[in-house]
ZADO-1210 file (C-alpha; in nm, 4 decimals, padded with zeros to 6 digits):
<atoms>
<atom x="01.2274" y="-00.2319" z="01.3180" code="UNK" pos="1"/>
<atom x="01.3915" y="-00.5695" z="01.3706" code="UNK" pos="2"/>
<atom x="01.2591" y="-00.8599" z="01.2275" code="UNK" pos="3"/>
<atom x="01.4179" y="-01.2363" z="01.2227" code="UNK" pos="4"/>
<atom x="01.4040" y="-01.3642" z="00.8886" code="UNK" pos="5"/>
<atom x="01.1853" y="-01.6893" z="00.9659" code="UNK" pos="6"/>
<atom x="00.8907" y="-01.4508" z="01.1689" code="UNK" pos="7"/>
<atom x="00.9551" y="-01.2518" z="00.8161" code="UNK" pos="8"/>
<atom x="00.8655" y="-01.5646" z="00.5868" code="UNK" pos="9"/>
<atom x="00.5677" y="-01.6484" z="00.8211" code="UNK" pos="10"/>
<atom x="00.4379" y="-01.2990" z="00.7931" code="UNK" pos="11"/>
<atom x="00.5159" y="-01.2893" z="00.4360" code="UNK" pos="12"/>
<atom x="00.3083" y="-01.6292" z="00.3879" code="UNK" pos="13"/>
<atom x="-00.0214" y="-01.5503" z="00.5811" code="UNK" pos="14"/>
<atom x="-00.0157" y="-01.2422" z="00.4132" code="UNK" pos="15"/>
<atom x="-00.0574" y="-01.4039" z="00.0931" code="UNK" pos="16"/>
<atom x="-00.2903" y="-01.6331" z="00.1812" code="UNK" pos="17"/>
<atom x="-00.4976" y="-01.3608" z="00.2789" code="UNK" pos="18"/>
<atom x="-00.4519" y="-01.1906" z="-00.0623" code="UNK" pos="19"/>
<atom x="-00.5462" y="-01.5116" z="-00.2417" code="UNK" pos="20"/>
<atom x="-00.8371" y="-01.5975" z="-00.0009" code="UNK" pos="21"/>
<atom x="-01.0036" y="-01.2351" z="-00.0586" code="UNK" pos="22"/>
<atom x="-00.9191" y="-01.2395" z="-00.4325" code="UNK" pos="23"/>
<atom x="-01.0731" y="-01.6070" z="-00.4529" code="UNK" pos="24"/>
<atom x="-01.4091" y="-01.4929" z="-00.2573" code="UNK" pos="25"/>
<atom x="-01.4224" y="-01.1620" z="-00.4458" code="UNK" pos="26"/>
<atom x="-01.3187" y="-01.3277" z="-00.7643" code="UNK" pos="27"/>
<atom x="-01.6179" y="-01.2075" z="-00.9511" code="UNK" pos="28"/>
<atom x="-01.5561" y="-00.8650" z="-00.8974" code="UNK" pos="29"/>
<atom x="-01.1936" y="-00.8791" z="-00.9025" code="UNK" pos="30"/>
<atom x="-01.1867" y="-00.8651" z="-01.2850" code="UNK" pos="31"/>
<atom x="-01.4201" y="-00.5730" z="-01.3701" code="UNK" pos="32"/>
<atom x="-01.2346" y="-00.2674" z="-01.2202" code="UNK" pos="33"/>
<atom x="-00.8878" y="-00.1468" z="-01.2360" code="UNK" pos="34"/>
<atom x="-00.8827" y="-00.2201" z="-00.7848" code="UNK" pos="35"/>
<atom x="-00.9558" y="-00.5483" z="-00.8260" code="UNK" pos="36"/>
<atom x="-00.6815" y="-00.6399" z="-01.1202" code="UNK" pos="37"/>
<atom x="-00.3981" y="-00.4410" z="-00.8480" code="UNK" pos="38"/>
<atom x="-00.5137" y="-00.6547" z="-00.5852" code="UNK" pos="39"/>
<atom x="-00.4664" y="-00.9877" z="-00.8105" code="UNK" pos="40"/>
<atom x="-00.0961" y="-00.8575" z="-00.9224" code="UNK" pos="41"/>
<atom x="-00.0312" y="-00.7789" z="-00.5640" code="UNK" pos="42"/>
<atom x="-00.1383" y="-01.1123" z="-00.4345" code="UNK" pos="43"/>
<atom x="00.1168" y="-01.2658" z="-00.7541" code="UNK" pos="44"/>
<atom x="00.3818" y="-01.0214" z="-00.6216" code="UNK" pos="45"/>
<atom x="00.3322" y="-01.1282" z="-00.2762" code="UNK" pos="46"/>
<atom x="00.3130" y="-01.4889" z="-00.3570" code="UNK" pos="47"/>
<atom x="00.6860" y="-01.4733" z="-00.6098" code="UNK" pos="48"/>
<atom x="00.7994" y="-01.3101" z="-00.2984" code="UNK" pos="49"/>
<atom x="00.8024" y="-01.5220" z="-00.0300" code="UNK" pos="50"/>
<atom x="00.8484" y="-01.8441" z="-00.2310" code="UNK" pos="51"/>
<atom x="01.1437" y="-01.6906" z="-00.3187" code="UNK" pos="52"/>
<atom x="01.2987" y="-01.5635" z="-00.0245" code="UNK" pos="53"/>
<atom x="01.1903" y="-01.9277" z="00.1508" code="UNK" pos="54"/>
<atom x="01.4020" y="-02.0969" z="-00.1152" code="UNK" pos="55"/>
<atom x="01.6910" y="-01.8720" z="-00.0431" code="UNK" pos="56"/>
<atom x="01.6603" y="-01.9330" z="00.3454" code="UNK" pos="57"/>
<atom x="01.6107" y="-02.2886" z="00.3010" code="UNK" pos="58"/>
<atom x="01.8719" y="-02.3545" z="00.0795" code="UNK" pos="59"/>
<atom x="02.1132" y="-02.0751" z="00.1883" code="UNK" pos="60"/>
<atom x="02.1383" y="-01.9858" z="-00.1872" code="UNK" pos="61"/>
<atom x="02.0407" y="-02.0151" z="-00.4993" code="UNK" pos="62"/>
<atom x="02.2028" y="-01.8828" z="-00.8502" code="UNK" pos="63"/>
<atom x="01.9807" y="-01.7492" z="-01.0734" code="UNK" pos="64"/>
<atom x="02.1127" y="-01.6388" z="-01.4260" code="UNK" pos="65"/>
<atom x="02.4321" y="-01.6002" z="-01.2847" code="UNK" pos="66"/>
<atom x="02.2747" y="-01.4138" z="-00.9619" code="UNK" pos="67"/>
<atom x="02.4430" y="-01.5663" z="-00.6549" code="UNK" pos="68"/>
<atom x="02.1901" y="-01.5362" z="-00.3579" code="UNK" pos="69"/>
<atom x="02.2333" y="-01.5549" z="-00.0373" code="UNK" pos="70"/>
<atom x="02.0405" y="-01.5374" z="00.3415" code="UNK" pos="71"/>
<atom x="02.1846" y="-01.1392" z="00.3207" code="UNK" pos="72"/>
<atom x="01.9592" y="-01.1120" z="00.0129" code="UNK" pos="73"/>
<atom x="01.6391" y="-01.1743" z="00.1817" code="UNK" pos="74"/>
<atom x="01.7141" y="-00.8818" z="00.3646" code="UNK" pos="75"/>
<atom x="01.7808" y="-00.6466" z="00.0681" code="UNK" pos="76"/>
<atom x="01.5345" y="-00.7970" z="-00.1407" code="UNK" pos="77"/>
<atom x="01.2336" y="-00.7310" z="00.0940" code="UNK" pos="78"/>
<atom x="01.3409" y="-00.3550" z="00.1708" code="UNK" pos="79"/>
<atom x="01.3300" y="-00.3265" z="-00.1760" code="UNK" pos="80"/>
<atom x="00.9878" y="-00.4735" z="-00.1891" code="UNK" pos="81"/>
<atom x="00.9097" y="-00.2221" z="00.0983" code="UNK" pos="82"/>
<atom x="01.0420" y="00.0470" z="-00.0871" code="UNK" pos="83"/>
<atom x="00.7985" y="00.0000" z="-00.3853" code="UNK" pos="84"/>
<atom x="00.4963" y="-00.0669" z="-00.1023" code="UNK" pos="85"/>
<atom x="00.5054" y="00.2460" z="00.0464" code="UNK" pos="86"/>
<atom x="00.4685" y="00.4511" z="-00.2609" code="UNK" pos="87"/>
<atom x="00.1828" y="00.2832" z="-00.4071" code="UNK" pos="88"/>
<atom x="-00.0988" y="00.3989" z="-00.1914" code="UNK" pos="89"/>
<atom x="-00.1376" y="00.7517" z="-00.3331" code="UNK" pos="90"/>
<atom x="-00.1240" y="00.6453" z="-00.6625" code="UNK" pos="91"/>
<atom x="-00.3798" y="00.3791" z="-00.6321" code="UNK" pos="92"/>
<atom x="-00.5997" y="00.5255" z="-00.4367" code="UNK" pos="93"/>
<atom x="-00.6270" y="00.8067" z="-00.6926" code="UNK" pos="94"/>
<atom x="-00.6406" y="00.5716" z="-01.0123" code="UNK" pos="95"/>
<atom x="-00.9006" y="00.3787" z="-00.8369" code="UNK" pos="96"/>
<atom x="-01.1015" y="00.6745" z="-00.7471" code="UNK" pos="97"/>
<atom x="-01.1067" y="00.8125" z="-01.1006" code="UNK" pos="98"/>
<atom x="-01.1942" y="00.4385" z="-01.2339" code="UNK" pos="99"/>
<atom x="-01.5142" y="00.4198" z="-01.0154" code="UNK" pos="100"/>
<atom x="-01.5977" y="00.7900" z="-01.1043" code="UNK" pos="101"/>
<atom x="-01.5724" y="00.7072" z="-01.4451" code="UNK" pos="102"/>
<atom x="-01.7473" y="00.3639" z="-01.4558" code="UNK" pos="103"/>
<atom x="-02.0554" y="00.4944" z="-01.2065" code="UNK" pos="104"/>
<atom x="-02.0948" y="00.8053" z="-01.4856" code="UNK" pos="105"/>
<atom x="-02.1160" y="00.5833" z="-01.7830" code="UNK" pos="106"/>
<atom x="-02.4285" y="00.4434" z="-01.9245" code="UNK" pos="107"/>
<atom x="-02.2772" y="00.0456" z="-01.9232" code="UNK" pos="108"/>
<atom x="-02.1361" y="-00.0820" z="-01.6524" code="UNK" pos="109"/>
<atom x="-02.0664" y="-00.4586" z="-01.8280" code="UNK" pos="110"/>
<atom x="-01.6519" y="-00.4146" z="-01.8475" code="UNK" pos="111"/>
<atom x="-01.5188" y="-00.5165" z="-02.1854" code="UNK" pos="112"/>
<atom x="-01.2091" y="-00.7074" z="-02.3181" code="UNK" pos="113"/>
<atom x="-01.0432" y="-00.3538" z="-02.4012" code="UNK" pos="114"/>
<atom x="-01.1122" y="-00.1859" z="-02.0458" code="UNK" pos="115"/>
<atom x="-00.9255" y="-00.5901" z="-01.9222" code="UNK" pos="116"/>
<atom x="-00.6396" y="-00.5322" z="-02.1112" code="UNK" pos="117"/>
<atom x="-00.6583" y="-00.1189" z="-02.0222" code="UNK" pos="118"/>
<atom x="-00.6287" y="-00.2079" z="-01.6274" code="UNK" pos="119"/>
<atom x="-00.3919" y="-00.4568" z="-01.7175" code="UNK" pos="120"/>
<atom x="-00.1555" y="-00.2567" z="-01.8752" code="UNK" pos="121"/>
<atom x="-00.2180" y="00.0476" z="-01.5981" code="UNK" pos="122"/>
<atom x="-00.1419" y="-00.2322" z="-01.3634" code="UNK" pos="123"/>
<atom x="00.2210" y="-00.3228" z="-01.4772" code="UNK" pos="124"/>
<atom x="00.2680" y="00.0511" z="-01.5747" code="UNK" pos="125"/>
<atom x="00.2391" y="00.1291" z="-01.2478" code="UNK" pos="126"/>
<atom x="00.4439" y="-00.1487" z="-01.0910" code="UNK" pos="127"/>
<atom x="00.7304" y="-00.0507" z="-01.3505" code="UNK" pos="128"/>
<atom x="00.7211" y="00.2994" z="-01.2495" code="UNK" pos="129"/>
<atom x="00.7570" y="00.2968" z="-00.8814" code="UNK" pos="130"/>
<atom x="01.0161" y="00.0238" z="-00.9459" code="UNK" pos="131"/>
<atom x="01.2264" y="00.2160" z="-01.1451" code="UNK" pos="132"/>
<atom x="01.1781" y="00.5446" z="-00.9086" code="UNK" pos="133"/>
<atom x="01.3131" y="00.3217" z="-00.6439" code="UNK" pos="134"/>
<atom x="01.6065" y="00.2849" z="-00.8341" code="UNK" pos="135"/>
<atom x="01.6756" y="00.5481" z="-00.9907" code="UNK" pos="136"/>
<atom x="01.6598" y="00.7785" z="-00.6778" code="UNK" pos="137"/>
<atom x="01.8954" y="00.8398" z="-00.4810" code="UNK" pos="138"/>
<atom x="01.7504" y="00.9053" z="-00.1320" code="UNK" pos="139"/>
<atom x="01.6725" y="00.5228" z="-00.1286" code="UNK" pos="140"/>
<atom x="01.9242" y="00.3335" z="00.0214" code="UNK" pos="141"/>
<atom x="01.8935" y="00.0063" z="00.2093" code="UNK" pos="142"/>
<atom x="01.9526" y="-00.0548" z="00.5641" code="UNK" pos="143"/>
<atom x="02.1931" y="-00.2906" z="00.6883" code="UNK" pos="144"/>
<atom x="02.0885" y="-00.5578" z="00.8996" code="UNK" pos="145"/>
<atom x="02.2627" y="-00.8503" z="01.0945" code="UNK" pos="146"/>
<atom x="02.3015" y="-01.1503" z="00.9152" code="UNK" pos="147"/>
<atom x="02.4493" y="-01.3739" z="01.1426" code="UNK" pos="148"/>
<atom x="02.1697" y="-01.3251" z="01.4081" code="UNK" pos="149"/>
<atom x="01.9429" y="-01.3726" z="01.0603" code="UNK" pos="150"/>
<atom x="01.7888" y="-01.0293" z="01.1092" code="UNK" pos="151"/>
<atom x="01.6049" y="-00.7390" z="00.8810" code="UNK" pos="152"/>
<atom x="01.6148" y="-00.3960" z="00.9623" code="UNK" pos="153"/>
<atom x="01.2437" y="-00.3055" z="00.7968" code="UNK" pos="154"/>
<atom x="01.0438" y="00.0388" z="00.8044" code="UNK" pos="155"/>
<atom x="00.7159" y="00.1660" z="00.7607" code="UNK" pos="156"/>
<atom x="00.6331" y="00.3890" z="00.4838" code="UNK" pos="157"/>
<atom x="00.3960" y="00.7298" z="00.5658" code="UNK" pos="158"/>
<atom x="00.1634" y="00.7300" z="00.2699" code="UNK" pos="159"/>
<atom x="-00.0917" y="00.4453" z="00.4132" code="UNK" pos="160"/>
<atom x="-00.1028" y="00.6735" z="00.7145" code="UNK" pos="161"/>
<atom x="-00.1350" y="01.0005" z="00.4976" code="UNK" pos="162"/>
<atom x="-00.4286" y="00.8340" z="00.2442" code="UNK" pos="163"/>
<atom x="-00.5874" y="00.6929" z="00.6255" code="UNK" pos="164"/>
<atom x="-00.6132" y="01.0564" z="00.7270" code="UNK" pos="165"/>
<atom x="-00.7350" y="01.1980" z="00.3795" code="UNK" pos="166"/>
<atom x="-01.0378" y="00.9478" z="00.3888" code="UNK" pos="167"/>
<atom x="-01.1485" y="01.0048" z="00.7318" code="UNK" pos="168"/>
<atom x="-01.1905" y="01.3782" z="00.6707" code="UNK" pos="169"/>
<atom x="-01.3853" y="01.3373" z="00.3520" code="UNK" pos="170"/>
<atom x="-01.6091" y="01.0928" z="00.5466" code="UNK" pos="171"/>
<atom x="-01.6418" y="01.3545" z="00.8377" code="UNK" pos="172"/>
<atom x="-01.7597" y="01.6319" z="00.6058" code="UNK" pos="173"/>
<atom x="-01.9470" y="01.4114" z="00.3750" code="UNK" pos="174"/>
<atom x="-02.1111" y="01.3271" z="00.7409" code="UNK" pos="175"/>
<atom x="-02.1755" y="01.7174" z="00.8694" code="UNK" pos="176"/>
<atom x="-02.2795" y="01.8106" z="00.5406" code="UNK" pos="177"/>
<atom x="-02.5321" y="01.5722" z="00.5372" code="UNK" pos="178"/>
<atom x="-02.6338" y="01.6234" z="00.8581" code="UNK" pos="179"/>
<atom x="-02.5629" y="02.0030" z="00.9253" code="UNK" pos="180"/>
<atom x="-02.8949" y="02.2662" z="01.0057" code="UNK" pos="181"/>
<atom x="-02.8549" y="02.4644" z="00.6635" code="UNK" pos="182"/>
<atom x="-03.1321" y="02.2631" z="00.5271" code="UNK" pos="183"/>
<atom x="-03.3101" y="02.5424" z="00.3561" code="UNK" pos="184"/>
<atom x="-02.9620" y="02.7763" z="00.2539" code="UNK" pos="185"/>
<atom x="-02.8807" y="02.4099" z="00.1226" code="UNK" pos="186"/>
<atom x="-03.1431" y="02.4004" z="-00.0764" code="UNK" pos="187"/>
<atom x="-03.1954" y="02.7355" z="-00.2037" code="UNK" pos="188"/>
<atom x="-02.8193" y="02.6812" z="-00.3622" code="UNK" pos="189"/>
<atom x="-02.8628" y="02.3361" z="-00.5411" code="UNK" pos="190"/>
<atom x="-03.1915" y="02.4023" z="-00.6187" code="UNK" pos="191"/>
<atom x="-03.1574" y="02.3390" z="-00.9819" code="UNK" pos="192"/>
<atom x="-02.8784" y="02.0437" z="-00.8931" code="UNK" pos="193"/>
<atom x="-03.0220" y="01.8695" z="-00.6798" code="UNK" pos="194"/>
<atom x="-03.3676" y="01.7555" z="-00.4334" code="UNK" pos="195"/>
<atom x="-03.3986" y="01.6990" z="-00.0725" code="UNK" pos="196"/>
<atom x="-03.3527" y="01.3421" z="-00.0479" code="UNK" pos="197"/>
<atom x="-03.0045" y="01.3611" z="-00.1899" code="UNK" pos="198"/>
<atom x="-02.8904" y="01.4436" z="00.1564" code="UNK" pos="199"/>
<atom x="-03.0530" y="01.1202" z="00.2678" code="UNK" pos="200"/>
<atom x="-02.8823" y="00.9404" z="00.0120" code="UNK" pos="201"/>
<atom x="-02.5377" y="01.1289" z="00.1872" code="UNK" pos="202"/>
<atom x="-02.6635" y="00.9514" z="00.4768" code="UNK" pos="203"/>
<atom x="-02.7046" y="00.6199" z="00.3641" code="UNK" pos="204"/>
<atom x="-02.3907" y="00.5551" z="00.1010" code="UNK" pos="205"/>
<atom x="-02.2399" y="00.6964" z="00.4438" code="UNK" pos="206"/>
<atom x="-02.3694" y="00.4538" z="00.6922" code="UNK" pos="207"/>
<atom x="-02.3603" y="00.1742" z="00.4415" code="UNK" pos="208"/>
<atom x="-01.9434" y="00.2436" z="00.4120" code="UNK" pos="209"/>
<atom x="-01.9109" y="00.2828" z="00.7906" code="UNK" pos="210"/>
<atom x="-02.1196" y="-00.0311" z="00.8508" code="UNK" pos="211"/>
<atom x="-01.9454" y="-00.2642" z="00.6546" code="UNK" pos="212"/>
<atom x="-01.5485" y="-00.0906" z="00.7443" code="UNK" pos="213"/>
<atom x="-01.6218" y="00.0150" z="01.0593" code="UNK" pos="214"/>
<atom x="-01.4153" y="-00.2769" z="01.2971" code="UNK" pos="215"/>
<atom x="-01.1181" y="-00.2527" z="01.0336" code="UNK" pos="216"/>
<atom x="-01.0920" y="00.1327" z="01.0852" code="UNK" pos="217"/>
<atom x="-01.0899" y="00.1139" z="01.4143" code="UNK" pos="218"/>
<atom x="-00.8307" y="-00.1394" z="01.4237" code="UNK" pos="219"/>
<atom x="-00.5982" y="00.0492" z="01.1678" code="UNK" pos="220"/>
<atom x="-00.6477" y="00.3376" z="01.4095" code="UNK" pos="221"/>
<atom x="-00.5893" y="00.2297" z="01.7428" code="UNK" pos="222"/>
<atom x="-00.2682" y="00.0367" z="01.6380" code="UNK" pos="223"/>
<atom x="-00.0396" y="00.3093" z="01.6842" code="UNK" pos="224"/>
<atom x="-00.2148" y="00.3971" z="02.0298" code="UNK" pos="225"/>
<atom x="-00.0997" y="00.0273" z="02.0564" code="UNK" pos="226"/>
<atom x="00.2278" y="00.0363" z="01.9653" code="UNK" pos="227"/>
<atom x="00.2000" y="-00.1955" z="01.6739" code="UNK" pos="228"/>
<atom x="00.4011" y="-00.1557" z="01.3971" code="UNK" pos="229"/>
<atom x="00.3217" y="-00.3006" z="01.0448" code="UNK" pos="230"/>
<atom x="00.6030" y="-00.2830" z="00.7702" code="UNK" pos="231"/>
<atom x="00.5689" y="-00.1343" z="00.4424" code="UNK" pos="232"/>
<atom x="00.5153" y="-00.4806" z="00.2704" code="UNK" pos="233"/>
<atom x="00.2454" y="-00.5379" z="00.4583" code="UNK" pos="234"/>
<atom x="00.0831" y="-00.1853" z="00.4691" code="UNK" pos="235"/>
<atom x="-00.0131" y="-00.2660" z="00.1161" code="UNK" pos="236"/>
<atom x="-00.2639" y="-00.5228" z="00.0807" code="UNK" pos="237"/>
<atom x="-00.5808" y="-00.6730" z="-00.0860" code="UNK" pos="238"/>
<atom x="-00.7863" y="-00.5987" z="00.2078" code="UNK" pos="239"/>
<atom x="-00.6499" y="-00.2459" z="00.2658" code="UNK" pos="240"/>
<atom x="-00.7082" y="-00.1930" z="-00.1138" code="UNK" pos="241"/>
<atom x="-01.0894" y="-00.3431" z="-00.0836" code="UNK" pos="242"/>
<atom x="-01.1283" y="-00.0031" z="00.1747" code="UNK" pos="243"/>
<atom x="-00.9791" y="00.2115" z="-00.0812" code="UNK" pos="244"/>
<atom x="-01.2123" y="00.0900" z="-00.3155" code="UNK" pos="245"/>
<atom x="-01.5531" y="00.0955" z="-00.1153" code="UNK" pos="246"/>
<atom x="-01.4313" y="00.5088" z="-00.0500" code="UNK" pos="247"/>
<atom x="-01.3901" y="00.5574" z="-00.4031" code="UNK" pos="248"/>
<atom x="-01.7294" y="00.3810" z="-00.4649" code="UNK" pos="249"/>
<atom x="-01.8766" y="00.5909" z="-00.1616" code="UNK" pos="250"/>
<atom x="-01.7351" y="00.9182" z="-00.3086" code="UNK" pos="251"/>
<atom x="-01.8763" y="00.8892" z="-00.6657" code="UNK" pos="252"/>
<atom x="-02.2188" y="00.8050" z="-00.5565" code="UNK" pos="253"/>
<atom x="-02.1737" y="01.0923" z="-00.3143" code="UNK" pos="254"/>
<atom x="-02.0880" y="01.3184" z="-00.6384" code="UNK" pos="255"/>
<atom x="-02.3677" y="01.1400" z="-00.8333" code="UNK" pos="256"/>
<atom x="-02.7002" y="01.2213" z="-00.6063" code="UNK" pos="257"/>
<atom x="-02.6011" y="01.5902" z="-00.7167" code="UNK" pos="258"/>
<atom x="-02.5752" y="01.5032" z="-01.1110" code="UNK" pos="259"/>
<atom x="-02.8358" y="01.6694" z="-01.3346" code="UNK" pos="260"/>
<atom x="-02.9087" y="01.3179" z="-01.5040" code="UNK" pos="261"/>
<atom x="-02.9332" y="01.0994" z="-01.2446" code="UNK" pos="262"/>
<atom x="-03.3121" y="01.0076" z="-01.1665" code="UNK" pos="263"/>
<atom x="-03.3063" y="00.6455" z="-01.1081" code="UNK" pos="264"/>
<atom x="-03.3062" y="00.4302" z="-00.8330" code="UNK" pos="265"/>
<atom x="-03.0359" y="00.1745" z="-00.8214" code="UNK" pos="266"/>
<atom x="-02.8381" y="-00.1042" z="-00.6380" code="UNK" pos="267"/>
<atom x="-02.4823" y="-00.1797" z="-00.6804" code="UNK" pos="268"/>
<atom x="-02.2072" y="-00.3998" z="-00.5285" code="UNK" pos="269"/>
<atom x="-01.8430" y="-00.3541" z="-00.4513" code="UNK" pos="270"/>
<atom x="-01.8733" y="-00.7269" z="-00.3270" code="UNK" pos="271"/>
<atom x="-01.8404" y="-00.6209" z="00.0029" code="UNK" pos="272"/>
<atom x="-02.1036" y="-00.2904" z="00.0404" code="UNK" pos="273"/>
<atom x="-02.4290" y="-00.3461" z="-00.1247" code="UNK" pos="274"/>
<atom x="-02.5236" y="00.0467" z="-00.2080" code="UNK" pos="275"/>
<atom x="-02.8975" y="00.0958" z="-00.2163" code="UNK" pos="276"/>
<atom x="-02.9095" y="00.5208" z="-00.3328" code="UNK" pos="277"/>
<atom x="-03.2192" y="00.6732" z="-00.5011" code="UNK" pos="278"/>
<atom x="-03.2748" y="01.0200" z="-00.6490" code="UNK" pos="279"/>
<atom x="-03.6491" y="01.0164" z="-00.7157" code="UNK" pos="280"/>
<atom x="-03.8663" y="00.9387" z="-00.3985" code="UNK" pos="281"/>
<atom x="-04.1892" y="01.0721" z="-00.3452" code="UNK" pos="282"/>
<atom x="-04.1218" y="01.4122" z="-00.2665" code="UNK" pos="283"/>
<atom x="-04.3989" y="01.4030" z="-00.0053" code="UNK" pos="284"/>
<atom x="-04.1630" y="01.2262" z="00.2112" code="UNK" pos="285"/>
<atom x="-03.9817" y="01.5510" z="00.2715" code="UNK" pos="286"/>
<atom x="-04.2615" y="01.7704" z="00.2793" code="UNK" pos="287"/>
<atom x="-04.1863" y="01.9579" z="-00.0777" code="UNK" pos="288"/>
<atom x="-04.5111" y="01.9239" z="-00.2617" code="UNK" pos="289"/>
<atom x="-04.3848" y="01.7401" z="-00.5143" code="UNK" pos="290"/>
<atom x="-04.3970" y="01.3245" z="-00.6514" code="UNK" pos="291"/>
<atom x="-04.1874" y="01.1248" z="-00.8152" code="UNK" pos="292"/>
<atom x="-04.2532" y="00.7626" z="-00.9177" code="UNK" pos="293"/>
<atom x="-04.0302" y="00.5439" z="-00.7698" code="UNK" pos="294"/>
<atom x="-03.8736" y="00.3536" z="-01.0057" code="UNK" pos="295"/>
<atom x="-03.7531" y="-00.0853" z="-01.0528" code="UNK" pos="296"/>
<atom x="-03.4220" y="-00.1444" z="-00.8689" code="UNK" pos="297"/>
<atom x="-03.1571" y="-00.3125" z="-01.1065" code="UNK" pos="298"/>
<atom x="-02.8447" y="-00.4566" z="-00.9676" code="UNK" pos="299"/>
<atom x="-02.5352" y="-00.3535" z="-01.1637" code="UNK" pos="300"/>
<atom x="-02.2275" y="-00.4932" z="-01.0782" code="UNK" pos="301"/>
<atom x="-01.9272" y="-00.2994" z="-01.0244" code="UNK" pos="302"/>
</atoms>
C-alpha cells in the first residue's frame, strides 16, 4: 500500500493522540496490569515516532550520533516500526490473558511495587525481543518506495486478523454453551464444579463484553468488506489492546464461575466493562431446592 509521507505523519499523529487520550482517561487502571503498562510504552513508542520522522521531513535531515537521516529514512524507519507491530499481537494477547487469569485467582488484587517493576520489565523484554527477531531474520526485508514522489510502500501484518478470529470463536462457544439445551447432561457433569447459575453468569460476563465492544467489532469486521486497509503501525494500538484486555478479563471470569472456591459475589472494572458475576444466588431462582445467601458486593479494581 502507498502512502505519501505527510498523510503518514498525520496518521502517525492522531494515532498518538488517541493513545495518550485513552491512557490519560484510563490512567487509573493503566498502572495495575501488565495491558495497561504495554499500552503506555506503545503510546511513548508511538509518540518518539512520529516526532521523529516529522523532524526528518521537516528538516530533510538530521544527524544523530553520526546517523545521517534523510526523507528515504522515514520510509525505512516506519516499515521497521511495522515490522515489530505485526508480531506483537499474539504475544500480548497471551501475556495479558495469563496476567488477568492470574490476578482474578489471587486473593489481593491491590498491585504492588514488585508486580510495577515485573510488567515493566516484561514490557521492554518484549519490545527487545521482537526487535531483535526483526533483525536478526532474514525473511524481513524492507520495501522500496519512491522518494522523489515522497512515498511509503507499507503492509499489513496477519496476526491482528488471526487473534480477531481466535476471539470471536471463543465468544461464540462461550455463547452456545451457555445457551445450548443440555441443561441437565450439563449439570449432571459439573455437578461437583459447579451450580446452575454459573451458566447465567456465562451469559452476563458475555453480554456485558459484547455491550460495551460491540460497535468497535463490527467496525474492525466490516472494514475489509470495505476495502479499508490499516497498516501494521496502526493495527497495534491502545484501543485495540483495551479489547484484548476486556476478552482476557471475560475469559477468566468465564473459567472462574466453574472454580471450586469461588462463592462470592463480586464487581470488578477493566475501566471500560463493569463485570457484575455471582456464584451464590438463591438457588430457588433456578428451581434446585437449594439457598444460598447472597452475599455484599465489593468493587475490586483490576
Amino acid at each position: 500500500m502507498d502512502t505519501s509521507i505527510p498523510s503518514l505523519l498525520l496518521v502517525l499523529w492522531l494515532k498518538s493522540f488517541l493513545n495518550w487520550l485513552v491512557v490519560v482517561i484510563q490512567r487509573h487502571y493503566m498502572i495495575r496490569t501488565f495491558s495497561g503498562f504495554f499500552c503506555i510504552s506503545l503510546a511513548l513508542i508511538d509518540s518518539l515516532l512520529s516526532f521523529a520522522l516529522t523532524a526528518i521531513f521537516y528538516l530533510e535531515g538530521v544527524n544523530i550520533s553520526g546517523w545521517h537521516f534523510t526523507r528515504y529514512h522515514i520510509c525505512l524507519l516506519t516499515q521497521i516500526a511495522c515490522f515489530i507491530y505485526a508480531m506483537l499481537h499474539w504475544p500480548v494477547f497471551l501475556l495479558v490473558g495469563l496476567d488477568n487469569f492470574w490476578t482474578l485467582s489471587s486473593s489481593s488484587r491491590n498491585t504492588t511495587w514488585t508486580q510495577k517493576l515485573t510488567y515493566i520489565a516484561g514490557v521492554c523484554l518484549l519490545w527487545i525481543l521482537a526487535a531483535l527477531y526483526v533483525f536478526w531474520v532474514p525473511d524481513v526485508s524492507p520495501l522500496l518506495g519512491d522518494d522523489e514522489k515522497h512515498r511509503c510502500k507499507l503492509f499489513s501484518g496477519p496476526q491482528s486478523s488471526q487473534v480477531l478470529l481466535a476471539l470471536l470463536l471463543m465468544a461464540t462457544c462461550v455463547i452456545i454453551y451457555s445457551y445450548a439445551p443440555f441443561e441437565k447432561r450439563r449439570v449432571q457433569v459439573f455437578l461437583h464444579s459447579t451450580q446452575p447459575c454459573c451458566l447465567v453468569c456465562l451469559r452476563r460476563i458475555m453480554h456485558t463484553f459484547l455491550s460495551t465492544w460491540a460497535s468497535f467489532l463490527i467496525l474492525i469486521i466490516i472494514s475489509p468488506l470495505l476495502k479499508i486497509e490499516m497498516d501494521a503501525h496502526l493495527q497495534l494500538n491502545v484501543v485495540w489492546l483495551s479489547l484484548l484486555n476486556s476478552f482476557s478479563v471475560a475469559l477468566a471470569l468465564s473459567g472462574r464461575t466453574f472454580a471450586a472456591n469461588s462463592m462470592k459475589s463480586e464487581t470488578i472494572t477493566d475501566g471500560f466493562c463493569s463485570w457484575y458475576f455471582c456464584f451464590t444466588y438463591g438457588a430457588d431462582e433456578w428451581n434446585y431446592g437449594q439457598q444460598a445467601d447472597r452475599i455484599q458486593v465489593k468493587t475490586p479494581n483490576v
